[in-house]
N, C-alpha and C positions, 0 to 999 in steps of 0.2 A: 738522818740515819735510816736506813732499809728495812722493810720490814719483812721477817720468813715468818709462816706459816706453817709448821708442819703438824702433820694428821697420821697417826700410826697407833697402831693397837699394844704394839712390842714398848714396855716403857725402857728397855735399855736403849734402842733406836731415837727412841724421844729422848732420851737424859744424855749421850754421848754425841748425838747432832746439834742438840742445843746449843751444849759446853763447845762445839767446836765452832760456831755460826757466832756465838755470842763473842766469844774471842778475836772474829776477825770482826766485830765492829757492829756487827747485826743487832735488830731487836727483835727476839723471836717468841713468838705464841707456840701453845704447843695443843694438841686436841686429842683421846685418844678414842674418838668413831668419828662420825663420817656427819652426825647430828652435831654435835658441839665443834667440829670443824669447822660448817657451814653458818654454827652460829656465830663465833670467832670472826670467820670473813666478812662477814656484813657489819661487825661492830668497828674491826680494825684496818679493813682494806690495806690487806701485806700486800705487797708488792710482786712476791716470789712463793707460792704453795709447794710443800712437798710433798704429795699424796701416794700412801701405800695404798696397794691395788685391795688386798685380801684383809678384808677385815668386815667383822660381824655386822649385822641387820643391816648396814648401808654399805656395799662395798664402793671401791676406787672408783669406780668406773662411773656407777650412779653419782656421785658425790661432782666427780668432772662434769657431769651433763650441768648438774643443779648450781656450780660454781662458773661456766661459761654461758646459762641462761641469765646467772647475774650481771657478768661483768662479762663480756666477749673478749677482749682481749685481756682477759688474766692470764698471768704465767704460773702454767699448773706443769710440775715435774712429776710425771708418774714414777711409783716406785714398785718393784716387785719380786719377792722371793724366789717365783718361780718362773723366769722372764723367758719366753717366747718370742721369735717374730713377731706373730701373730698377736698375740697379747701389745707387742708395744707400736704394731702397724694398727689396730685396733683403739690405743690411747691417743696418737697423732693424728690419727682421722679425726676425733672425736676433738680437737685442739689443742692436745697437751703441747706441751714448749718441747719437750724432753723425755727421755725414759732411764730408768738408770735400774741396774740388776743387783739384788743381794748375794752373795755380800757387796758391803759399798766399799768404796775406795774416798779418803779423804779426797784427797786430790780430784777426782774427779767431779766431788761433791762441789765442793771448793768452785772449780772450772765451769760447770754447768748453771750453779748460782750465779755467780759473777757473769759468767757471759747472758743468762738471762735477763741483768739489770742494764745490759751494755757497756761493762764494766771489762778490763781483762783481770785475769786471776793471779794473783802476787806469785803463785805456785804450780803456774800449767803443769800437764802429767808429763813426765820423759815419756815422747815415742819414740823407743827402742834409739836408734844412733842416728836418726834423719835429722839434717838440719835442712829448712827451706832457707836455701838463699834470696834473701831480701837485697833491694838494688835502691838507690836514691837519685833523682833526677833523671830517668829514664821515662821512655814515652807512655810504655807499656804498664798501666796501673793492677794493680788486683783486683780480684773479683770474689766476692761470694754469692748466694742466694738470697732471697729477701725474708722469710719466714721456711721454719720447716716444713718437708710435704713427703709425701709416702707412696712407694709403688709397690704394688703388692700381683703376685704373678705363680710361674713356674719358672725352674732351674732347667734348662736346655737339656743339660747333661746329667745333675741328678734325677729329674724329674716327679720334685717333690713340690709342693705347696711350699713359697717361700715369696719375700719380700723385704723393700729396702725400705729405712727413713734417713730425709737426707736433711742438712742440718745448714742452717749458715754459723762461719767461721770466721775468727778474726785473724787481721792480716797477718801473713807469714807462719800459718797453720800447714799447707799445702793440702790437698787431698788425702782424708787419711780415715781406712776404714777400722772399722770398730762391730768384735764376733760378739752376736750375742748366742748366748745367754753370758759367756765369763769376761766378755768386756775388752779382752787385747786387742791391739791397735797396730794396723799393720798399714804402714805409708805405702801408697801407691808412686811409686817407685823402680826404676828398673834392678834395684838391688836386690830386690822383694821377690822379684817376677821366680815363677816354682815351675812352672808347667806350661809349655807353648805350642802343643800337638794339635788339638783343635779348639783350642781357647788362653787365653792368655788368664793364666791366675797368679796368687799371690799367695805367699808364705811366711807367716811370721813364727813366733816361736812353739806354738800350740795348734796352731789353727789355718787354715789355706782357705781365701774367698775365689768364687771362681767365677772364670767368662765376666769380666770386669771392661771385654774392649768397648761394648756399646756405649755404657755408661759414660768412660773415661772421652768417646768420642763427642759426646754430645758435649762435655765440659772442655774440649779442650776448644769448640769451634763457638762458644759462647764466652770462652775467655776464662772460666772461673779456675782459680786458683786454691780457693780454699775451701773445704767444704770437708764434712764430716757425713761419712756413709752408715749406716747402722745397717748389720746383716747377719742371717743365720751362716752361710754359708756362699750360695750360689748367687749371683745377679738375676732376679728373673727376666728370663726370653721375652717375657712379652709379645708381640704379634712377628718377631727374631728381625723385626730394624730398631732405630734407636728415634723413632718421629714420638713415642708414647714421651719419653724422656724428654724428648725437647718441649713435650707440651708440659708438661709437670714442671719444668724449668722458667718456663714463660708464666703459668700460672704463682709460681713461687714469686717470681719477681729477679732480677739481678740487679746487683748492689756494686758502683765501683769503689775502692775505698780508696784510702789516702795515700798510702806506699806502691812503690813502682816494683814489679820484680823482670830481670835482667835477661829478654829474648834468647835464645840461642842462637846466634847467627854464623850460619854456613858457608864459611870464607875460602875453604877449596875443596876439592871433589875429597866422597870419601864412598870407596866402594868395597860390599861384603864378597870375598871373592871365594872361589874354589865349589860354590854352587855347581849343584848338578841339576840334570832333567831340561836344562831348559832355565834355568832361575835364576833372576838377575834383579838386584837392588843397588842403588846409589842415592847419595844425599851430593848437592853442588850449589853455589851463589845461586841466588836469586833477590831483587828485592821485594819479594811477599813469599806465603808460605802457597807451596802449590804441588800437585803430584799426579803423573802421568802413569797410566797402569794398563798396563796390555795382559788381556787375557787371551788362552787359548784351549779348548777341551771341545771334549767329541759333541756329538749335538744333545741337545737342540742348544747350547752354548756356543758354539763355535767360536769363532775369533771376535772379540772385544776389546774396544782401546776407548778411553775416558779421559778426560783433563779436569782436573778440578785447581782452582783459583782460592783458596781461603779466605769465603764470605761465608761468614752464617745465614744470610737468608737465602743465597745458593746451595747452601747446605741443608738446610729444612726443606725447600723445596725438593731438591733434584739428588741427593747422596742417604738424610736419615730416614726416609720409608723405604729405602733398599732392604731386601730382607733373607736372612741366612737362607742357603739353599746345600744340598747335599742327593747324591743320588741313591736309588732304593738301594741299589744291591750293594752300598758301603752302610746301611742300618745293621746288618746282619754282624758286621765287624765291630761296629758299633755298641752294639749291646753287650759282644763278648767281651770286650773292654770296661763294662761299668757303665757306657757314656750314651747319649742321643734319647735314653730315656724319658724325657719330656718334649722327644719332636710332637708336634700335633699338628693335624690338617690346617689348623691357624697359626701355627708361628715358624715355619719353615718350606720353602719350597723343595719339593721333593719330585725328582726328575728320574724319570723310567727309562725307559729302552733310547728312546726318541724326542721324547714330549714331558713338559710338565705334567705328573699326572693330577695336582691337588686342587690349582689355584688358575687364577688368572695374573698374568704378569702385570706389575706396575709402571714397568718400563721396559723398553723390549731389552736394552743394555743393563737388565736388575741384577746382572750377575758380577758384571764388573765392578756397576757402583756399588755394592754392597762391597767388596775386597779394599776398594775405598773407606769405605766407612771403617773397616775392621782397623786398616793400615793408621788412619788418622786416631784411632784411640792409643794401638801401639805407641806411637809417636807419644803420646802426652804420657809417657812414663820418665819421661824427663820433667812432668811438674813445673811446665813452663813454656813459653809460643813458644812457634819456631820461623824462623826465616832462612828459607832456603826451600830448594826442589829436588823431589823423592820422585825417581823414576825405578818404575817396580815393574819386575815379567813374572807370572805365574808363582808371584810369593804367596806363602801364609804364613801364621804369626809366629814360625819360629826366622824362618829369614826377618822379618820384620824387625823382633826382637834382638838380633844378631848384630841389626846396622844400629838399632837405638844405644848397646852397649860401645859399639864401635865408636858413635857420635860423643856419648860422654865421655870415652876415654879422650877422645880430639880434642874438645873443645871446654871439657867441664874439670879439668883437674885444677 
């Protein structure tokens, strides 16, 4: 039998967690500070804590430190009234397994427990109407991460203080973000997709996460299939490539699991047509996934053409330190819009008359490969490789988005 822990000052929280933890099978302690919780842990070694953040002379936080100097790998679930980003990039740093926002959700409770013991949950939560299609005896396994980790940053285009935790999942979850502070769950998804002007976001029924391409880039070229995002609102920019992500990915660990999920494979040409300016996309056979990009703009860009081959460690090296670029005189446009708000001298290149004015370049073709970068997150809104080859002229993420609907109408009905 498993043993919960929980620690909270509120005795109806304590007496309606109990009753519902004991019911599925649990044997639960209950503590109501952060002293008798601590002493609790050392007599009974639970298996799973559930620790509210705000509670008198010892809060949550203290209590985590003094509960992961005992035992390093306890599984400590933060809990909290008044949840924040910040507040729960703040408890994951520090080791918590989880964070979870007041009010609770059975289900959720339920889901986060269970998958703490590495168990699945008899009652996972409905996200909204997404089914991840699961596949049996294919080559292509799933993937999640190895332990949670947290990026914590700026919003490109809010430009607020903001920050993700990302979560491993179990098989046949798909990618699927979670707003904090209310908790909704919004699959990354092309169903989902809300806004593709200069960033690819998502919309679920309350709530829209935004500029999710980096992220979704860096997962779809490491393979992961399931994974649980925690966010206020925006993906932070970061240094504006996606190499910070792959490193947090690598430090996490990636986990193959046991079920296979079902490539998309591109068995004849499928092109978005009626583009104008200049703009051209196509999906067509190929056997690997690969994509050819021709750029062309005034200087110091001039004309740029890239091939990338679907490897990850070609992709770490040479397409995720690519880094968002934009010129000065569309910031002006930019801010009237709401957006660009968080460019800064470090996370975006910013091109003047002629010349870079901010930065030293990474690569003299950084401009290309970053549209690369962008294109390949696009693409993983389909929640699953692909096989086949994407030749792109002078797209951005709404042609992008255009051809990924097109593809799943082709091929995914």
């Amino acid at each position: 039998m498993n043993k919960v822990l929980i620690i909270d000052d509120e005795k109806n929280i304590l007496d309606s967690l109990s009753g519902i933890l004991q019911d599925e099978g649990f044997a639960v302690s209950k503590a109501t500070d952060g002293k008798e919780g601590l002493e609790i842990f050392d007599r009974e070694s639970p298996d799973v804590v559930l620790l509210d953040v705000w509670m008198p002379e010892i809060d949550g936080i203290q209590v985590l430190k003094e509960i992961k100097a005992r035992k390093n790998d306890a599984r400590v679930v933060v809990i909290s009234g008044h949840g924040t980003i910040s507040t729960a990039v703040e408890a994951v740093k520090m080791g918590a397994y989880d964070f979870l926002e007041k009010p609770l959700s059975i289900d959720k409770v339920l889901e986060v427990v269970y998958r703490s013991i590495g168990a699945d949950s008899p009652e996972a939560p409905d996200i909204a109407d997404f089914k991840f299609e699961a596949s049996t005896g294919v080559e292509v396994r799933q993937k999640t991460i190895g332990k949670s980790t947290v990026v914590y940053g700026v919003g490109l285009h809010s430009g607020v203080k903001t920050g993700m935790i990302l979560l491993p999942m179990p098989e046949n979850t798909g990618i699927i973000f979670e707003t904090i502070p209310d908790g909704e769950r919004i699959p990354a998804y092309i169903d989902y997709v809300f806004s593709v002007g200069y960033a690819s976001s998502l919309k679920g029924k309350n709530n829209i996460v935004r500029t999710v391409e980096h992220l979704l880039s860096a997962c779809h070229m490491y393979g992961i299939t399931n994974l649980l995002v925690k966010v206020s609102e925006e993906i932070p920019i970061l240094d504006g490539s996606a190499i910070e992500i792959c490193k947090k990915i690598d430090e996490a660990g990636v986990v193959t699991q046991t079920e296979g999920i079902q490539p998309l494979v591109i068995s004849e040409k499928v092109e978005v047509r009626n583009l104008r300016n200049g703009k051209y996309i196509a999906a067509e056979p190929s056997d690997s996934f690969e994509i050819e990009y021709h750029l062309e703009q005034i200087k110091p860009i001039g004309a740029q053409d890239y091939r990338f081959v679907g490897d990850t460690m070609d992709y770490v090296a040479n397409i995720a330190p690519a880094r968002t670029f934009g010129f000065l005189k569309d910031f002006e446009q930019l801010a009237k819009m709401g957006l660009g708000t968080g460019g800064r001298i470090n996370n975006f290149i910013i091109i003047g008359d002629d010349e870079v004015i901010n930065t030293k370049l990474r690569f003299d073709d950084e401009f290309v490969r970053h549209k690369i970068l962008d294109l390949i997150g696009d693409m993983y809104l389909l929640n699953r490789p692909i096989i086949g080859k994407i030749t792109a002229r002078q797209t951005g993420h709404m042609e992008n988005i255009a051809l990924v609907k097109e593809l799943k109408n082709r091929f995914l009905k």
